[in-house]
N, CA, C and O of each residue as an XYZ file, in Angstrom:
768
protein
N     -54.395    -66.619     -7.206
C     -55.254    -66.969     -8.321
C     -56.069    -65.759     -8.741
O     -56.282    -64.783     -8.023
N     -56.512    -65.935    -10.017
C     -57.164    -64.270    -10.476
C     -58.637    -65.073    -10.201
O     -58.921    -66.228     -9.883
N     -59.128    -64.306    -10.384
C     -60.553    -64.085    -10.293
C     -61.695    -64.830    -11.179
O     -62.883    -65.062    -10.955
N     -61.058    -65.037    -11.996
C     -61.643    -65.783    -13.395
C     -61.268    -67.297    -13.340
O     -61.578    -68.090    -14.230
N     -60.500    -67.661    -12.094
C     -60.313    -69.304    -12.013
C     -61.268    -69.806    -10.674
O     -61.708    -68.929     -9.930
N     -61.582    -71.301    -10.387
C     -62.638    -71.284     -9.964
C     -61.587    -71.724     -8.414
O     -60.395    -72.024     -8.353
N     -62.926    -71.562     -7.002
C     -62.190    -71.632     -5.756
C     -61.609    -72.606     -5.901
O     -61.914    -73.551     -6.628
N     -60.388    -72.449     -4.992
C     -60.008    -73.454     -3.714
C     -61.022    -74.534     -3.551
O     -62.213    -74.223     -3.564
N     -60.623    -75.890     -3.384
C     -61.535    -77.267     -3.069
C     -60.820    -76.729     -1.340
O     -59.816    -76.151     -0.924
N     -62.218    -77.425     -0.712
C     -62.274    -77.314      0.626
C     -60.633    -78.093      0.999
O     -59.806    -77.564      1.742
N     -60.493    -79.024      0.509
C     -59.217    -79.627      0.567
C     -58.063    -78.608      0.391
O     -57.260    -78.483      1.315
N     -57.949    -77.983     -0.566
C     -56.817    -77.021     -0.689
C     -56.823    -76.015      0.585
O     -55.987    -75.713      1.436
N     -58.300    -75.603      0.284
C     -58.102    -74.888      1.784
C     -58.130    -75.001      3.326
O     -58.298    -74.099      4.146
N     -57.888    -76.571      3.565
C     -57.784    -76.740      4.707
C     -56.274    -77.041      4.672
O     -55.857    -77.207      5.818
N     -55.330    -77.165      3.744
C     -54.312    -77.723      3.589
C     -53.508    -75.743      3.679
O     -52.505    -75.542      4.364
N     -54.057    -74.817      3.042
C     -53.574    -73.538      2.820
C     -53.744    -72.691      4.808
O     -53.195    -71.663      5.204
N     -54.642    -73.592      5.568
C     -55.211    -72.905      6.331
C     -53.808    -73.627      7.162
O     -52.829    -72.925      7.417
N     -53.859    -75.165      7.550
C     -52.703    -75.543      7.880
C     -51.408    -74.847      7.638
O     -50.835    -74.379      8.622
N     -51.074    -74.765      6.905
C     -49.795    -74.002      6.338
C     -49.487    -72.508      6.836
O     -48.501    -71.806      7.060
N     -50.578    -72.436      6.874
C     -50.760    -70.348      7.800
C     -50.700    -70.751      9.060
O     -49.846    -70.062      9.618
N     -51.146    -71.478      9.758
C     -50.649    -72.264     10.904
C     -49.614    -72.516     10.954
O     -49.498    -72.384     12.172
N     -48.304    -72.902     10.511
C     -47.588    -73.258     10.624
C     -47.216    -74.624     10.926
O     -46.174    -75.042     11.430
N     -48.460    -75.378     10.451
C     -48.375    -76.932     10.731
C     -47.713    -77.513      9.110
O     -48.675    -77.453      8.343
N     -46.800    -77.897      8.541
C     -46.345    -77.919      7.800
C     -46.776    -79.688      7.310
O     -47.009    -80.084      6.168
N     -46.774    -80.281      8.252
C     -46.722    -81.737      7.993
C     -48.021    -82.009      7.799
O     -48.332    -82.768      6.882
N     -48.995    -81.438      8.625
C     -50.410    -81.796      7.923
C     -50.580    -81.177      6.467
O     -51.109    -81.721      5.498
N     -50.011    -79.923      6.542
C     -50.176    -78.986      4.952
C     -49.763    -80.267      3.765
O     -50.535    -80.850      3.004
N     -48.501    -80.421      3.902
C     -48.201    -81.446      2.981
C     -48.625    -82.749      2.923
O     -48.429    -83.170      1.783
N     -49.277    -83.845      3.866
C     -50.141    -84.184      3.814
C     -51.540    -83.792      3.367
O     -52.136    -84.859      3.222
N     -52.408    -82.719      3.059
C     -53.772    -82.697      2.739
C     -53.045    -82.057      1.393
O     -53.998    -81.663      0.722
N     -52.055    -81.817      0.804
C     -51.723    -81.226     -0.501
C     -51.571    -82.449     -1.196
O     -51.895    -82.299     -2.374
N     -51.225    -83.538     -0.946
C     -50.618    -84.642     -1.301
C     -52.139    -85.773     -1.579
O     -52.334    -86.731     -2.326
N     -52.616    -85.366     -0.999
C     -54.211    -85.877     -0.876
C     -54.558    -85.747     -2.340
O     -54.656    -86.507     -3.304
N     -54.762    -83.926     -1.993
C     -55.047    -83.353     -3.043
C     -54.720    -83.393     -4.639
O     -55.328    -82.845     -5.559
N     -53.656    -84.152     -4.665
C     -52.828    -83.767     -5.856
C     -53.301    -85.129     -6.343
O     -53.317    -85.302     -7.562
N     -53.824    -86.466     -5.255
C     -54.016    -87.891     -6.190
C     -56.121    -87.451     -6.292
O     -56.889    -88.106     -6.997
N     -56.394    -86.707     -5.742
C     -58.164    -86.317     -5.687
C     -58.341    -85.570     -6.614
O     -59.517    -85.649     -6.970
N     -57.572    -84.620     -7.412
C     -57.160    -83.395     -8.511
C     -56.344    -83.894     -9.488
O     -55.344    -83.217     -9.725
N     -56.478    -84.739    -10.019
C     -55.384    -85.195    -10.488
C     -54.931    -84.284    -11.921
O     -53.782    -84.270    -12.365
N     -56.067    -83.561    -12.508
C     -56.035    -82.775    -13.689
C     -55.999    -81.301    -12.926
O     -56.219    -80.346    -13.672
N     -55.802    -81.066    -11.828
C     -55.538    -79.705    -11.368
C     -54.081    -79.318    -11.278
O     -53.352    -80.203    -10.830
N     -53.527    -78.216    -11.601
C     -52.381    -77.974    -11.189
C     -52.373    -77.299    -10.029
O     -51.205    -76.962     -9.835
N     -53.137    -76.884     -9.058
C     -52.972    -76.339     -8.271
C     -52.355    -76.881     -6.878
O     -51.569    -76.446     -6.037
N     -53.224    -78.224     -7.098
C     -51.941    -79.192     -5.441
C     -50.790    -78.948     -5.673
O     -50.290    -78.323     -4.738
N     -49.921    -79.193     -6.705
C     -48.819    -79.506     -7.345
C     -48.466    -78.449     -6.494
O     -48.219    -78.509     -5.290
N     -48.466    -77.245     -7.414
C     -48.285    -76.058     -6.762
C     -47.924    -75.581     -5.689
O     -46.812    -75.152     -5.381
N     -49.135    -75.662     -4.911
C     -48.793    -75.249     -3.541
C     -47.965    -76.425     -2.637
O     -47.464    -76.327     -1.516
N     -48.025    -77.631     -3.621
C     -47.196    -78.597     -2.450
C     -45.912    -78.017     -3.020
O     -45.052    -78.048     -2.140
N     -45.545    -77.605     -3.923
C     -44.335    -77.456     -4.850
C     -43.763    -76.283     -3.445
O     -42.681    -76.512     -2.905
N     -44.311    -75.522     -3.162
C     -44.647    -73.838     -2.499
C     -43.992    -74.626     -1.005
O     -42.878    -74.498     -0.496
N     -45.185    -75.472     -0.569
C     -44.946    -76.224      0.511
C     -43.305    -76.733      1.209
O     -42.585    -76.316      2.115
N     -43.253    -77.688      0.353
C     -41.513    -77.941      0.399
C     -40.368    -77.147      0.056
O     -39.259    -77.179      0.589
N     -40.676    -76.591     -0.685
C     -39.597    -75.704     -0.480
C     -39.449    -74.719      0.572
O     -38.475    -74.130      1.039
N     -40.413    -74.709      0.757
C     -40.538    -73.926      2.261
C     -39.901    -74.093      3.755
O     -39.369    -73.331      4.563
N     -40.279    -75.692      3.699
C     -39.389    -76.709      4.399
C     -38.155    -77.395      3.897
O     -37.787    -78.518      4.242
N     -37.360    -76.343      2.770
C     -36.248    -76.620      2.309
C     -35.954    -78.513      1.288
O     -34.977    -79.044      0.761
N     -37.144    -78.832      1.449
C     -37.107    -79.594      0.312
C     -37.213    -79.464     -1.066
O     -38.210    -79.851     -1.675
N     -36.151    -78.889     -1.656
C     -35.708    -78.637     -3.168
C     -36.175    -79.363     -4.021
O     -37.178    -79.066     -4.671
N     -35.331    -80.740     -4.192
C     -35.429    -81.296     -5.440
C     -36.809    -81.858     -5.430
O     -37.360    -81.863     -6.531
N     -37.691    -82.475     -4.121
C     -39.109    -82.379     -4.052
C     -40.273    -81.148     -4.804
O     -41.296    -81.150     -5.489
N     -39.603    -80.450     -4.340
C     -40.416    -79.276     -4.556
C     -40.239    -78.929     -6.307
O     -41.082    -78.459     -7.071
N     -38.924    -79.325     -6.568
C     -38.673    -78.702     -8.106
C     -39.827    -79.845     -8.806
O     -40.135    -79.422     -9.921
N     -40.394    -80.874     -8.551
C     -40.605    -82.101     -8.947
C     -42.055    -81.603     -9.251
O     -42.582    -81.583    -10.364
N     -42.598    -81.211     -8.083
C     -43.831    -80.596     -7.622
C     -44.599    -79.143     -8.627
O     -45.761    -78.998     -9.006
N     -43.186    -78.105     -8.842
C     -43.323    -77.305     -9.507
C     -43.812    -77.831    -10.859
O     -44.769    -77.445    -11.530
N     -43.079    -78.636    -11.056
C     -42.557    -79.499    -12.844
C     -43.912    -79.782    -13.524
O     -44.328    -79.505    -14.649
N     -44.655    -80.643    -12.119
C     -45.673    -80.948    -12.328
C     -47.033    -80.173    -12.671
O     -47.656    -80.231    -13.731
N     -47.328    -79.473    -11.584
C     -47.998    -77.833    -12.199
C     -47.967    -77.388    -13.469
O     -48.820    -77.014    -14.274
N     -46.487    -77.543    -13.474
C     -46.384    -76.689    -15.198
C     -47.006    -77.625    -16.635
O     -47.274    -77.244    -17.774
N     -47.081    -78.998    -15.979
C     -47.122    -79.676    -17.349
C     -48.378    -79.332    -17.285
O     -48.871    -78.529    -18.077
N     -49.109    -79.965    -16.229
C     -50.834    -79.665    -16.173
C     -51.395    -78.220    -16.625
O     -52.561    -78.041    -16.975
N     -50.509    -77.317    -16.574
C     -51.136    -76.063    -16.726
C     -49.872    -75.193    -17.471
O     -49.452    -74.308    -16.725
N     -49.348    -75.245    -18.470
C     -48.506    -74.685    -18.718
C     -48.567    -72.750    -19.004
O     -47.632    -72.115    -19.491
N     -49.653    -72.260    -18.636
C     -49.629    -71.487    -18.711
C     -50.364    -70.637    -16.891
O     -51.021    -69.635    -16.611
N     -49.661    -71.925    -16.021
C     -49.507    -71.234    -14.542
C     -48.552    -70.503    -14.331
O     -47.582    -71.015    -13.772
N     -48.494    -68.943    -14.736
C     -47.018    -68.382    -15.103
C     -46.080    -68.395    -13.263
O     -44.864    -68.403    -13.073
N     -47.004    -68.394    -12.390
C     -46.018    -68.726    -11.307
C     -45.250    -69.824    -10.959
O     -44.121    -69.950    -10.487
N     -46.241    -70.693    -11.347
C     -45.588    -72.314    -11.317
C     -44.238    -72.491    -12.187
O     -43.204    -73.117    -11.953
N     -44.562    -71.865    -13.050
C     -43.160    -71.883    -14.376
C     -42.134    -70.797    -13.552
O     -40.950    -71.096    -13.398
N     -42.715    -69.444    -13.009
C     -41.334    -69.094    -12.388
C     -40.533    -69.382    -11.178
O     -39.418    -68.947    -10.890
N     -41.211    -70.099    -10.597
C     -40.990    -70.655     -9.333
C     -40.258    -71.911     -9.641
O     -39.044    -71.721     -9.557
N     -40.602    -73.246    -10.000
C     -39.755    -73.640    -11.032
C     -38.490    -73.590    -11.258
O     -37.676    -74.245    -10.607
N     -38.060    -72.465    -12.619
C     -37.239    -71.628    -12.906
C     -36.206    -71.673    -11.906
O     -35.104    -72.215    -11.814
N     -37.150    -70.685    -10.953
C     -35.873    -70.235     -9.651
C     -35.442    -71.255     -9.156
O     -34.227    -71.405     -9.282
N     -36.144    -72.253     -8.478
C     -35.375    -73.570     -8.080
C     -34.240    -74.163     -8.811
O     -33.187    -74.612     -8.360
N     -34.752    -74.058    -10.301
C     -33.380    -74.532    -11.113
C     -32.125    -73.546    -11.287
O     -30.940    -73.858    -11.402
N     -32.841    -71.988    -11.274
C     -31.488    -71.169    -11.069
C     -30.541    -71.500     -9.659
O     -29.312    -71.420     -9.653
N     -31.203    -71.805     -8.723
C     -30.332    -71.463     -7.421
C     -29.881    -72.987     -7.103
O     -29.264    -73.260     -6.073
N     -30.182    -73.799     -7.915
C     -29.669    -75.181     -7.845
C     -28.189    -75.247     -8.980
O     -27.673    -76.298     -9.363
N     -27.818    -74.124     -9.280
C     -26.630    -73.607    -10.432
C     -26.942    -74.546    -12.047
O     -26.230    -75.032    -12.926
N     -28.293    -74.442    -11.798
C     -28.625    -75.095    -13.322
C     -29.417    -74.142    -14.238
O     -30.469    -74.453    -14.796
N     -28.670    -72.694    -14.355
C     -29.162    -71.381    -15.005
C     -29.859    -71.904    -16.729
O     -31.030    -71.758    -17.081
N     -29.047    -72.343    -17.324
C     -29.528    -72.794    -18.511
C     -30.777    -73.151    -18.496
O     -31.582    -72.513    -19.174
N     -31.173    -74.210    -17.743
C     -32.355    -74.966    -17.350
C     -33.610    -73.656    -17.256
O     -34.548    -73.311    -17.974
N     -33.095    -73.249    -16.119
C     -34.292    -71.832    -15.537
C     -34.549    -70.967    -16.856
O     -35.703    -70.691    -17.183
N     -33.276    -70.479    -17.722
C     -33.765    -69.868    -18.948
C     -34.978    -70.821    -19.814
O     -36.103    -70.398    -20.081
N     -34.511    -72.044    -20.133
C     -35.574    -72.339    -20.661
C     -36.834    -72.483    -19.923
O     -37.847    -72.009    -20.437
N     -36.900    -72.998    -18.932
C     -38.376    -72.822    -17.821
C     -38.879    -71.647    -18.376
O     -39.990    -71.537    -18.895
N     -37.974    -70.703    -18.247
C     -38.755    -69.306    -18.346
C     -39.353    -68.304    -19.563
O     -40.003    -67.265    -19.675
N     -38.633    -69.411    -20.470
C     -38.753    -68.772    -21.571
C     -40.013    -68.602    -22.146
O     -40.084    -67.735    -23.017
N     -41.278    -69.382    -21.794
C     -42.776    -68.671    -22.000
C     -43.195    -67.125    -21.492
O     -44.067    -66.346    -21.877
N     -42.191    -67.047    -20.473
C     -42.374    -65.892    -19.769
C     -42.366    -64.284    -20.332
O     -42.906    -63.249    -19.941
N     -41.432    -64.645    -21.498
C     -40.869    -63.629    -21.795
C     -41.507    -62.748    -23.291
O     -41.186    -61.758    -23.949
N     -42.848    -64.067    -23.320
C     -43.735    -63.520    -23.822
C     -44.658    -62.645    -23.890
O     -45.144    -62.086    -24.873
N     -44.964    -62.512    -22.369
C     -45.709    -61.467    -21.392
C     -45.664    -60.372    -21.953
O     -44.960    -60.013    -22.897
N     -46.567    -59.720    -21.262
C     -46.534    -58.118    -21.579
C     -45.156    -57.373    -20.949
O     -44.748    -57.916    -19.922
N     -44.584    -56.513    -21.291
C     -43.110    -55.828    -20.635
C     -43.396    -55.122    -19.431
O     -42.392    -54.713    -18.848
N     -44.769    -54.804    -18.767
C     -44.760    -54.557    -17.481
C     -45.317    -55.624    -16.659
O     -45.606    -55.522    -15.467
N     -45.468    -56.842    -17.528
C     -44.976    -58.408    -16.182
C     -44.434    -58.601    -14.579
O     -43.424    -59.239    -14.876
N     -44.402    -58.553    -13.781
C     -43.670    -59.039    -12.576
C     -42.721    -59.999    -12.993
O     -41.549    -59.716    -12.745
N     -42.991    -61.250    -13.665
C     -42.725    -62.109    -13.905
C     -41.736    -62.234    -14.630
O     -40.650    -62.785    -14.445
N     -42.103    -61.769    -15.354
C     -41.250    -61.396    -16.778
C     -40.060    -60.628    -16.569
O     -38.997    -60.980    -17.080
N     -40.171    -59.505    -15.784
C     -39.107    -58.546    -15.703
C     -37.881    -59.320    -14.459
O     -36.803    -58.788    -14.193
N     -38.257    -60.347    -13.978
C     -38.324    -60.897    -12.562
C     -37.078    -61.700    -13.471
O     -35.898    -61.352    -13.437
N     -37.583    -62.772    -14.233
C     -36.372    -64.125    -15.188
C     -35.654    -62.839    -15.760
O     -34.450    -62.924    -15.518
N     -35.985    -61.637    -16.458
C     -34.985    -60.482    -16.862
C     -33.518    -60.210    -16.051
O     -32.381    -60.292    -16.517
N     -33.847    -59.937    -14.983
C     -33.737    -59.921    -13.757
C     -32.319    -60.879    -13.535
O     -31.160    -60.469    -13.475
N     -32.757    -62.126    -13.447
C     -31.819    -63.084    -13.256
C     -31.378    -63.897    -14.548
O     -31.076    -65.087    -14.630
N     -31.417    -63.082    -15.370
C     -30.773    -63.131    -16.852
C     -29.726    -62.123    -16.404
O     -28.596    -62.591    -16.272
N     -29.861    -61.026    -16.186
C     -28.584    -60.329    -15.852
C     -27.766    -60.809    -15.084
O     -26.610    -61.081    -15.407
N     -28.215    -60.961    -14.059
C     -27.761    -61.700    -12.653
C     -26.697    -62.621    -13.130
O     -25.491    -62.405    -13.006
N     -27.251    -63.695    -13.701
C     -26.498    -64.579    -14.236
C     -24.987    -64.281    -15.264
O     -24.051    -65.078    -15.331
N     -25.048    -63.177    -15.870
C     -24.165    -62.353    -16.497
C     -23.525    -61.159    -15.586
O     -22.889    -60.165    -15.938
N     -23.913    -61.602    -14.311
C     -22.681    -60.536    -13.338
C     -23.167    -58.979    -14.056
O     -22.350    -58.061    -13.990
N     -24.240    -58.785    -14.593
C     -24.644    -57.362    -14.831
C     -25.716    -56.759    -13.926
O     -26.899    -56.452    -14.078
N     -24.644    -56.701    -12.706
C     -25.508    -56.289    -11.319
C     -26.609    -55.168    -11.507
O     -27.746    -55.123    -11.038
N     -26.006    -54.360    -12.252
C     -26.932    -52.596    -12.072
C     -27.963    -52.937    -13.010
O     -29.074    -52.596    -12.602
N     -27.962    -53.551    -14.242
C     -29.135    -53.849    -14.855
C     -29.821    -55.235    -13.840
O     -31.025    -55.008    -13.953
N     -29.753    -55.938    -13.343
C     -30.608    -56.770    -12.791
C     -31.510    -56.554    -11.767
O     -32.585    -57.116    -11.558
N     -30.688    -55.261    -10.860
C     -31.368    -54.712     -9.687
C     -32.546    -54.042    -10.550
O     -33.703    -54.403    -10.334
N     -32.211    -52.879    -11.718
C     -33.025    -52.512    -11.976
C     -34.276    -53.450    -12.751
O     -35.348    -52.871    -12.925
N     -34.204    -54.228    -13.002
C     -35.252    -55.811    -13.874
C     -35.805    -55.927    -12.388
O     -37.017    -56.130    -12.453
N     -35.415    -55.879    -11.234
C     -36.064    -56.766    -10.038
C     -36.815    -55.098     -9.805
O     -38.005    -55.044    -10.115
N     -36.442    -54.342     -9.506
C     -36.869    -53.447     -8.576
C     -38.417    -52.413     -9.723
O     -39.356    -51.648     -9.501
N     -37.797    -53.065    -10.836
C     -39.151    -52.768    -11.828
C     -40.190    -53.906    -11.551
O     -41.370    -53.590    -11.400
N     -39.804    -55.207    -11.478
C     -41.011    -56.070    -11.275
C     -41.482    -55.546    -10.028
O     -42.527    -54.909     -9.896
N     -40.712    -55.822     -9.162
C     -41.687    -55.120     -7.271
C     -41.902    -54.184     -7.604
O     -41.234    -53.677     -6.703
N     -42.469    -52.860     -8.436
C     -42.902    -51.802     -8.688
C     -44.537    -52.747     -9.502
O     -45.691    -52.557     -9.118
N     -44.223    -53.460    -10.345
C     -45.635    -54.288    -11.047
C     -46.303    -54.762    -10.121
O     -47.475    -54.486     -9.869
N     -45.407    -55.725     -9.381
C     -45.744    -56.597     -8.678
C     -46.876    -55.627     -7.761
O     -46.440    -54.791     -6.970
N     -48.443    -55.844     -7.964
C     -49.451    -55.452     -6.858
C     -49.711    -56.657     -5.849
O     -50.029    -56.505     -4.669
N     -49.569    -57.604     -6.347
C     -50.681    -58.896     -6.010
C     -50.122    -60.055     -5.302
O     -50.853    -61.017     -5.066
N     -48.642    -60.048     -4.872
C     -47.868    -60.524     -4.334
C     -46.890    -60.464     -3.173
O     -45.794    -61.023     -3.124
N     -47.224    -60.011     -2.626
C     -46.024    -59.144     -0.891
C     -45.278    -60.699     -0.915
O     -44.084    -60.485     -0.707
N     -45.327    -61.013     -0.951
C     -43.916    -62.385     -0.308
C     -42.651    -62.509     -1.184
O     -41.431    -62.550     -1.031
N     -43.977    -62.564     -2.637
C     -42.571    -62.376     -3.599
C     -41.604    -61.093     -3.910
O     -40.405    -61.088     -4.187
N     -42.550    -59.979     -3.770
C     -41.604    -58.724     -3.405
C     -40.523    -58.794     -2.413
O     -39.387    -58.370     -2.623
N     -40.950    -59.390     -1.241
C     -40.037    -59.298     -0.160
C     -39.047    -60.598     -0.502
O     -38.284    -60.603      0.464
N     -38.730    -61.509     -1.220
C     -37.723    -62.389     -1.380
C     -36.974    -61.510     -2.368
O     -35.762    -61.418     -2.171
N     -37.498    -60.837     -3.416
C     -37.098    -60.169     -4.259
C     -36.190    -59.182     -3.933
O     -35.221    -58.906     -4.639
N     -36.524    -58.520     -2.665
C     -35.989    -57.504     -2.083
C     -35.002    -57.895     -1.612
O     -34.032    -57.146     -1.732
N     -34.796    -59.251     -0.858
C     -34.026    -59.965     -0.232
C     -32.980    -60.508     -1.146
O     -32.094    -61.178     -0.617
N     -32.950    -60.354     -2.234
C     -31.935    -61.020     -3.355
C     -31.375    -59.330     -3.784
O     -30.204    -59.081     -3.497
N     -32.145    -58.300     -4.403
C     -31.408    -57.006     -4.273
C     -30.684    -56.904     -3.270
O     -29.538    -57.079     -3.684
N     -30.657    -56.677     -1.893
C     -29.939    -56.566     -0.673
C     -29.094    -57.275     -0.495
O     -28.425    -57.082      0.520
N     -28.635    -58.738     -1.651
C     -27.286    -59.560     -1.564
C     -26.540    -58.836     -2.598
O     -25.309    -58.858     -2.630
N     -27.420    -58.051     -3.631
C     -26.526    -57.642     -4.886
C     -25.748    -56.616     -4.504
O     -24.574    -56.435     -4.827
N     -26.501    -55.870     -3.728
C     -25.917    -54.058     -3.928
C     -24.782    -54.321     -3.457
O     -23.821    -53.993     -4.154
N     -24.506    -55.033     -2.053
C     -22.458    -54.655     -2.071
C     -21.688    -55.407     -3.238
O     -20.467    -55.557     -3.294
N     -22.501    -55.794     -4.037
C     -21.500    -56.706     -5.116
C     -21.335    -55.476     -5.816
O     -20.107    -55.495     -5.902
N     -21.773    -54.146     -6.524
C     -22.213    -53.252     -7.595
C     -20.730    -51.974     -6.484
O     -20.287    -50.938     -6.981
N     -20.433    -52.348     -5.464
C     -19.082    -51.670     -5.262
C     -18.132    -51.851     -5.511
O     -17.621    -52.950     -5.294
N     -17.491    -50.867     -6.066
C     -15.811    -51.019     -6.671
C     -15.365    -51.991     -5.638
O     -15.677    -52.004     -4.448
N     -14.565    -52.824     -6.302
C     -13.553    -54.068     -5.122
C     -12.621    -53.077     -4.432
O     -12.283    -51.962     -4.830
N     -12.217    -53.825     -3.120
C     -11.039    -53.434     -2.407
C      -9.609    -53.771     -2.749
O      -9.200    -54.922     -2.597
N      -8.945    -52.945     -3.141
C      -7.740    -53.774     -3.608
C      -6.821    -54.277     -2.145
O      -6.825    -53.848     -0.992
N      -6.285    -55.061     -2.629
C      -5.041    -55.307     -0.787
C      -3.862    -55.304     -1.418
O      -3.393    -55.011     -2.518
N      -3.466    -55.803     -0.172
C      -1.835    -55.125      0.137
C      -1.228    -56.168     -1.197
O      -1.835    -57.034     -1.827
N       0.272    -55.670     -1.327
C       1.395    -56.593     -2.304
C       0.932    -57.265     -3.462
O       1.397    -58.367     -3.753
N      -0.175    -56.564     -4.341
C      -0.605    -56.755     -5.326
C      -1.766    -58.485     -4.965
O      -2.037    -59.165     -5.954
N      -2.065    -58.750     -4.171
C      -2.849    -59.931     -4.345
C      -4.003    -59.545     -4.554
O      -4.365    -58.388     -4.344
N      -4.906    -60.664     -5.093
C      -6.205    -60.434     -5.898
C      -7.597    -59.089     -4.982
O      -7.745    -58.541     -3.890
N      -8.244    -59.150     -6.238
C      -8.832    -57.589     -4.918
C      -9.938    -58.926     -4.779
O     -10.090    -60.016     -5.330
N     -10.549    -58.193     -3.778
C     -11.720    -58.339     -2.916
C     -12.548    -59.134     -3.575
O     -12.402    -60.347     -3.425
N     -13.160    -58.844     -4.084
C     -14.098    -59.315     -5.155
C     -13.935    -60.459     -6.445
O     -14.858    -60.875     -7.146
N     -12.575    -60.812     -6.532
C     -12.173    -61.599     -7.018
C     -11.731    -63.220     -5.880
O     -11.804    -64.393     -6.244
N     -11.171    -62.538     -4.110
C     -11.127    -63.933     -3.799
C     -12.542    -64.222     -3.102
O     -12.537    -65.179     -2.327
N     -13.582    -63.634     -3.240
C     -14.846    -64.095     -2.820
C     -15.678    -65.318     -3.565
O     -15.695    -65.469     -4.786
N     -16.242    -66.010     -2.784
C     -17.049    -66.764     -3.625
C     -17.756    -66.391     -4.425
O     -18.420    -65.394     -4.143
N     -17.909    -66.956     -5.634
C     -19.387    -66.200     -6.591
C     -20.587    -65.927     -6.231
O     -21.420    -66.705     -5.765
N     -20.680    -64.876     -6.432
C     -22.525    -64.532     -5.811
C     -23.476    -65.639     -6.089
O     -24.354    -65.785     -5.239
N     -23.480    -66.225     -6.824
C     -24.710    -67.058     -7.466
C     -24.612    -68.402     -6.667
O     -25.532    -69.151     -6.337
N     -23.139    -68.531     -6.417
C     -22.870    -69.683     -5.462
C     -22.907    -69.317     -4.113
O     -23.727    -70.023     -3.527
N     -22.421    -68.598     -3.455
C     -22.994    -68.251     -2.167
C     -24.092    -67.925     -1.671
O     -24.393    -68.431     -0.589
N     -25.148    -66.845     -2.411
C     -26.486    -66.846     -1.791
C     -27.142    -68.204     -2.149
O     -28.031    -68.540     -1.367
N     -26.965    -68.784     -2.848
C     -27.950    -69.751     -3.013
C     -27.562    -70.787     -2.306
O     -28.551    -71.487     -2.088
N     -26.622    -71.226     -1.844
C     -26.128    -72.530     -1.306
C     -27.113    -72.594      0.034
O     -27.421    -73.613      0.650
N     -27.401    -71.630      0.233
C     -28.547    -71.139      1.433
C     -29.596    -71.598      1.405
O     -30.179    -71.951      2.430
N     -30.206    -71.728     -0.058
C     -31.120    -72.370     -0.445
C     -32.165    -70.712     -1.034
O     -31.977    -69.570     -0.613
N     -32.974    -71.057     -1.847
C     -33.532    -70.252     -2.512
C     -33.816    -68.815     -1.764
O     -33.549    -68.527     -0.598
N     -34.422    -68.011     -2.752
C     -35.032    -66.850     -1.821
C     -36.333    -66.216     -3.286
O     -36.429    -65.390     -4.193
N     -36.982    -67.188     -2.695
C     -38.494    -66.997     -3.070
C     -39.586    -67.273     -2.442
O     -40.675    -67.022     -2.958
């Protein structure tokens, strides 16, 4: 949160303190609290959105995100976070539009350069996407987690950006009998 929005309710932060703990079930419990005690806040949403997916609950979490965004449509994380859930759920269309407030931003965005990013991605234009990601983690000051998922999605691309292997007796090269990138890292489940 910037500076200009007001604290954490003791509630959020006993629910944020849980969660750094690694107690996950109370976290989502006192977020869940939170979200019927806040009901005009987007911020439970949020972090419960943050929450479950964490604990690999997706379509929860996309629900959670959804919600954030309506309450606050200009929570630009909530909208990219969001987004990503719907990209890595192979519903790219969807994430473009999620994201498309985004792209309003200023051009040295995190955010912005970030949906850039996986606009390429999505178009198999590996060398421009690395560079969209590796420009946002250059913006990116204010975030280490999301850099490091970020980083973690470059590090699936780069062996894709190598010439294929061809094989023996003319059968398909390398890179053609592999699964699709977009379908294999993600089936994993996100990386945000």
């Amino acid at each position: 949160m910037s500076s200009t929005t007001s604290p954490l309710s003791p509630l959020l932060q006993q629910a944020l303190a849980a969660s750094q703990g690694n107690d996950s079930v109370t976290a989502m419990e006192l977020l869940k609290q939170a979200c019927q005690e806040e009901p005009t806040s987007a911020w439970p949403h949020f972090l419960l959105g943050a929450e479950l997916a964490q604990s690999g609950r997706y379509q929860e979490a996309e629900t959670s995100y959804a919600n954030a965004v309506l309450l606050a449509p200009t929570l630009n994380i909530a909208r990219y976070e969001l987004g990503t859930l719907q990209f890595t759920s192979g519903r790219a269309s969807l994430a473009f539009l999620t994201w498309q407030p985004l792209l309003n931003l200023p051009e040295t965005d995190p955010l912005k350069l970030f949906a850039l990013g996986y606009t390429e991605l999505a178009n198999d234009s590996f060398i421009n996407a690395v560079d969209y990601f590796q420009r946002g983690m250059a913006a990116n000051t204010l975030n280490a987690p999301l850099n490091g998922n970020i980083q973690l999605l470059i590090d699936r691309i780069l062996p894709l950006m190598q010439p294929p292997i061809e094989q023996n007796r003319g059968e398909e090269t390398q890179a053609n009998n592999t699964e699709h990138f977009l379908l294999s890292a993600y089936n994993k489940g996100p990386l945000h």
